[in-house]
C-alpha positions in Angstrom: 0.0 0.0 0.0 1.2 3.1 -1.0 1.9 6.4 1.5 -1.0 8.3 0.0 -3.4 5.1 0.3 -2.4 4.3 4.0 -2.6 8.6 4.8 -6.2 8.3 3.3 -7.4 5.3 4.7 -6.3 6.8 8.5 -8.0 10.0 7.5 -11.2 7.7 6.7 -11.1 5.8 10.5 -10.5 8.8 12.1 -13.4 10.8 10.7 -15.5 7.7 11.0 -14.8 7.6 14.4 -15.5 11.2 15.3 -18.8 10.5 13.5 -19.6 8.1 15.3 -19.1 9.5 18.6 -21.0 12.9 17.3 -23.6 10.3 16.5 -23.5 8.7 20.4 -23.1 12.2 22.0 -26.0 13.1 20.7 -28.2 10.0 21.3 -27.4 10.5 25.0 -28.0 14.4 24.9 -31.6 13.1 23.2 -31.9 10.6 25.8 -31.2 12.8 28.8 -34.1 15.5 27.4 -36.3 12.5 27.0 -35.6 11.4 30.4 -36.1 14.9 31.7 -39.7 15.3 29.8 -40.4 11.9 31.3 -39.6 12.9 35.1 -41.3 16.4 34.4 -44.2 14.9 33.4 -44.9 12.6 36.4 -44.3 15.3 38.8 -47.4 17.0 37.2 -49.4 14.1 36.7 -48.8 13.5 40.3 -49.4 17.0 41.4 -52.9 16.5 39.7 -53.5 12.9 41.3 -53.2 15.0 44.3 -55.2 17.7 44.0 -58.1 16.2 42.5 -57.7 13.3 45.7 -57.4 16.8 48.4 -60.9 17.9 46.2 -62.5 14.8 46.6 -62.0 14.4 50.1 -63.3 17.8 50.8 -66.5 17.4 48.6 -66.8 13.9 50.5 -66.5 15.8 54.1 -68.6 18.4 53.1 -71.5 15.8 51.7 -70.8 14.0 54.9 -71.2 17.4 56.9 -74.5 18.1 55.1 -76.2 14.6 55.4 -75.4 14.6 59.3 -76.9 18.3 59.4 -79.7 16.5 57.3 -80.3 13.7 59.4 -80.4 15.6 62.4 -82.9 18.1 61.7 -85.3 15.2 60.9 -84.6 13.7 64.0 -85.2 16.7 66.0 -88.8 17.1 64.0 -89.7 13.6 64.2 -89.1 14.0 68.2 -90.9 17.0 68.5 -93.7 15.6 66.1 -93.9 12.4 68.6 -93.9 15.2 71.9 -97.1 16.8 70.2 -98.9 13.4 69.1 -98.2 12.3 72.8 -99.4 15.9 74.4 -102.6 16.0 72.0 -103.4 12.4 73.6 -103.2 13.1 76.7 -105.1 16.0 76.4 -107.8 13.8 74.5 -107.8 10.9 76.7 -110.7 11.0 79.7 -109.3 11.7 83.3 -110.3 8.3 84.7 -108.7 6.3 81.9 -105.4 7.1 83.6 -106.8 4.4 86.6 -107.4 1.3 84.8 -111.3 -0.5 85.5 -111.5 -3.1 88.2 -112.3 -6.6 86.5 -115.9 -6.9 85.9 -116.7 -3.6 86.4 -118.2 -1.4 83.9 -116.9 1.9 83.3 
């Protein structure tokens, strides 16, 4: 092989090589972006995951709040419905029905 053949053939590898290694530097400056997107993304996916959970919750307590507030009012009219029933009876109801008749006798 002449000179000239074995200077080309060295200038050949060499470029190849730094080609190559371009090529590789740039694959990992693609991959670190990529991994960066990736990691950027899942902190924002999982800032949303919690916020609508912390939104949830509160519309759950809230509902909670308002069924109990719900519950109770019907309770205290149902009690006080009962407390008038019972007063209008009582107030109905003959003054010697409060002693119960002998046996046999007639009222």
């Amino acid at each position: 092989m002449s000179l000239n053949k074995a200077l080309l053939a060295l200038a050949l590898a060499a470029a190849l090589t730094a080609c190559t290694k371009t090529d590789e530097a740039a694959t990992d400056a693609a991959a670190t972006d990529a991994a960066a997107t990736v990691d950027a993304a899942a902190t924002d996916a999982a800032a949303t995951v919690d916020a609508a959970a912390t939104d949830a919750a509160a519309t759950v307590d809230a509902a909670a709040t308002d069924a109990a507030a719900t519950v109770d009012a019907a309770a205290t009219d149902a009690a006080a419905t009962v407390d008038a029933a019972a007063a209008d009876a009582a107030a109905a109801a003959p003054a010697d029905a409060a002693a119960p008749a002998a046996e046999g006798e007639k009222k």
